[in-house]
N, C-alpha and C positions, 0 to 999 in steps of 0.2 A: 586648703584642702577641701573637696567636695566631702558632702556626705551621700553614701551608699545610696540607692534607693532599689526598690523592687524592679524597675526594670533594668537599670545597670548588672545590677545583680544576676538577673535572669538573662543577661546577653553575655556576661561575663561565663557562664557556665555553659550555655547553647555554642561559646565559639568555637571555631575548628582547631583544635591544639597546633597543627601545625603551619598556620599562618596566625593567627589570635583572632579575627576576624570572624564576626557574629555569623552563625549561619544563613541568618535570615536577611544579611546584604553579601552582595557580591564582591569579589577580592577586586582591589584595584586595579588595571591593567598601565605598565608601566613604557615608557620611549623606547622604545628596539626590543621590546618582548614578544616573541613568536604569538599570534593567535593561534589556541585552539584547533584543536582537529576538524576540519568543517564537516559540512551533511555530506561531502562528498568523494571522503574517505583520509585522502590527506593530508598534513599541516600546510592552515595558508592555499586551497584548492576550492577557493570561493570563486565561481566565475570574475571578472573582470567586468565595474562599474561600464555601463554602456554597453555591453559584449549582447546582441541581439540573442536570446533563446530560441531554438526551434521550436515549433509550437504542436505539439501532437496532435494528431490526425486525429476528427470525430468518427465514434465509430457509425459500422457501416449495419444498418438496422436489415432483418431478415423477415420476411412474412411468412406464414404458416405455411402457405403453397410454395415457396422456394426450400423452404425449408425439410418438408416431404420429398420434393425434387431430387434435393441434396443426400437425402436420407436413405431413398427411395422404401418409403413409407407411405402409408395414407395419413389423410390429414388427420383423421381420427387420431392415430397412434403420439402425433406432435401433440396434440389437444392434449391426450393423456400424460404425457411428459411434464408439457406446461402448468397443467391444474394439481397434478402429483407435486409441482415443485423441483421433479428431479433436472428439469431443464428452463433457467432463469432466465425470466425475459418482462419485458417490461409492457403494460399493458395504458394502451392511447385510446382513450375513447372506448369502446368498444371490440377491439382488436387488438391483437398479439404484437409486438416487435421485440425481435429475440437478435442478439447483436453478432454477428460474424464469430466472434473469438470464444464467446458463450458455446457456439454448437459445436468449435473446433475442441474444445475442454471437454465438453461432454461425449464428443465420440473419442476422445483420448483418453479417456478414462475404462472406455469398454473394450478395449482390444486386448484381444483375447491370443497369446503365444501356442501355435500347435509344435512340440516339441518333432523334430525330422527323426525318422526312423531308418536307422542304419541297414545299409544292403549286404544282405549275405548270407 
């Protein structure tokens, strides 16, 4: 028979009651046992070994002057956006690049509902 020792003991209490299995190693995985629920929702939904991924589009970078264009704002006003922080974009060098989907967030966020006024 072994004797006890402090970390027997200490695994012996840390285990999961319902498999006995210390928490600090992982349960065994057995021959014809389902895997897990994958990252992509469910059981067994792990792309297929070899299976090419699309690869997502880099985005597509905006400049101050497209971006007033867009706005139709002055470049002042996007300045003011940018340095306030309310409008995130990433700065190169000395100049702005604010990314396509950035400005599409930030004027979805402003729209403003006018409630229709009934006739009669």
């Amino acid at each position: 028979m072994t004797r006890p020792t402090p970390a027997r003991d200490r695994a012996a209490r840390e285990a999961d009651p319902s498999t006995g299995v210390p928490a600090s190693r992982p349960a065994a995985r057995h021959i014809g046992q389902r895997p897990p629920s994958g990252p992509y929702g469910q059981p067994g939904s792990y792309p297929m070994a070899g299976t090419p991924r699309p690869k997502p589009e880099p985005p597509t970078f905006l400049t101050v002057n497209e971006i007033a264009a867009m706005m139709r704002v002055s470049k002042m006003t996007v300045y003011r956006l940018l340095h306030d922080g309310t409008l995130a974009s990433v700065r190169i060098g000395r100049s702005f690049r604010v990314t396509e989907r950035n400005v599409r967030d930030y004027l979805g966020l402003d729209v403003v509902e006018i409630p229709l006024q009934a006739e009669g």
